[in-house]
C-alpha positions in Angstrom: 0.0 0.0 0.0 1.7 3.2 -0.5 0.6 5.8 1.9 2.2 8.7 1.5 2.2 12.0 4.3 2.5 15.3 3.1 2.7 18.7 4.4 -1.0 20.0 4.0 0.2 23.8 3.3 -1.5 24.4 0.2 -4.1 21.5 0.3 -8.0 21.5 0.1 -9.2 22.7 3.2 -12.5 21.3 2.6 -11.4 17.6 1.6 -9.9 17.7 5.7 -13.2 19.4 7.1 -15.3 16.6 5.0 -13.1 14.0 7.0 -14.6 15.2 10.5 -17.9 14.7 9.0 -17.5 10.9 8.0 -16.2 10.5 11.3 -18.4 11.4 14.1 -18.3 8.1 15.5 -14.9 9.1 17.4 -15.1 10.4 20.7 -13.2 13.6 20.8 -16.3 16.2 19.7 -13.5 17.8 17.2 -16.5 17.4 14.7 -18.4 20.1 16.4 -15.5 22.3 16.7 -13.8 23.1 13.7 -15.1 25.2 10.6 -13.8 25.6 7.5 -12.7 29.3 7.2 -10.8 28.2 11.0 -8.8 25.2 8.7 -8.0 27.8 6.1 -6.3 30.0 8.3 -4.5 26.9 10.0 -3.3 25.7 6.6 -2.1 29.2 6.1 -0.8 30.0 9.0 3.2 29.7 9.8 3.0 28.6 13.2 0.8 25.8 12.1 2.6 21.9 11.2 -0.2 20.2 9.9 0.5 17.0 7.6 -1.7 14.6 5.9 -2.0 10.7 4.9 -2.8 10.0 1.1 -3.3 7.1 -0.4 -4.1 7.2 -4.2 -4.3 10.9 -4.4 -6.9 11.2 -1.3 -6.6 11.8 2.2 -7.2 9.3 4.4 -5.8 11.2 7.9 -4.4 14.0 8.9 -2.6 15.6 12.0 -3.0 19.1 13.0 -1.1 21.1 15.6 -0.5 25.3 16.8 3.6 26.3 17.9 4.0 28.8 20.0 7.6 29.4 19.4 7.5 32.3 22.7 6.4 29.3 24.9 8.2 26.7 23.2 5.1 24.7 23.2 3.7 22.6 20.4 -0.2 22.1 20.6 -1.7 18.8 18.9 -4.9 20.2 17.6 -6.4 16.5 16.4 -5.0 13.4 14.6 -8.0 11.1 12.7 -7.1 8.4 10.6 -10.2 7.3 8.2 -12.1 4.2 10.0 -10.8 1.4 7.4 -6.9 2.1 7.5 -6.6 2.4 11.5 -4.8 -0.1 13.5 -2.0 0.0 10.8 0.3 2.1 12.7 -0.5 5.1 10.3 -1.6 7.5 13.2 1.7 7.2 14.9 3.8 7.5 11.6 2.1 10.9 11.6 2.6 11.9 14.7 6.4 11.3 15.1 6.3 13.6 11.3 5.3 16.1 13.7 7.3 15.3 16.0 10.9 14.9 13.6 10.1 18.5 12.2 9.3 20.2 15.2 12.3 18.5 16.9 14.0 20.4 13.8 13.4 24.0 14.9 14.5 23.1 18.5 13.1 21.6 21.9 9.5 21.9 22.8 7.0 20.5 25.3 4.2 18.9 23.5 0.5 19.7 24.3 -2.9 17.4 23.7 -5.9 17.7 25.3 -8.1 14.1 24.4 -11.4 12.9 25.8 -10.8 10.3 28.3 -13.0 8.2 27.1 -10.7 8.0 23.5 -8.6 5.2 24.8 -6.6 4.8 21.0 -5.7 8.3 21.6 -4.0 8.0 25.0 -2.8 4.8 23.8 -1.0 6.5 20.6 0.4 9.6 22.7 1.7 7.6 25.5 3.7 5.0 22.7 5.1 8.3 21.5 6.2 9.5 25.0 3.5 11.6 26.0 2.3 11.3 29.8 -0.7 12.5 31.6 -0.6 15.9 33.2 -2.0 17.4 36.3 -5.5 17.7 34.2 -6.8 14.4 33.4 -7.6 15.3 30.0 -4.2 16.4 29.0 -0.9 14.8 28.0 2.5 16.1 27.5 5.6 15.3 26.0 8.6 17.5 27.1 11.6 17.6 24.9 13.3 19.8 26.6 17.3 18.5 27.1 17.0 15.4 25.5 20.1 15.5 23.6 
């Protein structure tokens, strides 16, 4: 299968806010929170890393996340990977891309806030080194010093 990712600067907004819509059956509520115009401005935005999974030509996942450079902090807006290509390891490849190029401009502490009940989700951050914090929703991953 080739599954490519790909920095999702200059792709279809709407083909990534269509994505939300065939997956409602996930438990983070992301579906309800993002509009179209507000995945514009992400894709646009320089602070943004957001990369997607393609297979044939057509996204099958993406991975979205804010930098505050200031704070040194990398926020992971939302990973999805489409319902028929999960448990294939795909969500993680796309997470450590975001984590290679961020490790790239330097060391940051890594942000998610996930729905407790989204049990793949912990289970992906905490394979990647993320732990939970002092709010039971959210996990971190500090890269601070690691060299």
């Amino acid at each position: 299968m080739d599954i490519r990712i790909k920095d999702l600067k200059g792709c279809d907004a709407e083909k990534v806010f269509n994505l939300f819509s065939l997956e409602k059956d996930n438990t983070t509520g992301i579906e309800d929170s993002w509009s179209l115009d507000d995945l514009k401005a992400m894709f646009k935005s320089k602070s943004n890393h957001n990369y997607g999974l393609f297979f044939k030509g057509e996204i099958i996942g993406f991975v979205l996340s804010h930098i505050n450079e200031a704070a040194r902090k990398v926020y992971l807006e939302n990973i999805l990977v489409v319902k028929e290509y999960r448990k294939q390891g795909l969500a993680k490849k796309l997470l450590n891309e975001l984590l290679s190029k961020c490790a790239l401009m330097g060391d940051f502490r890594y942000v998610a806030q996930v729905n407790a009940e989204n049990i793949a989700a912990l289970e992906l951050l905490r394979s990647c080194g993320f732990t939970i914090g002092e709010k039971m929703n959210w996990v971190q991953r500090n890269d601070f010093n690691k060299k």
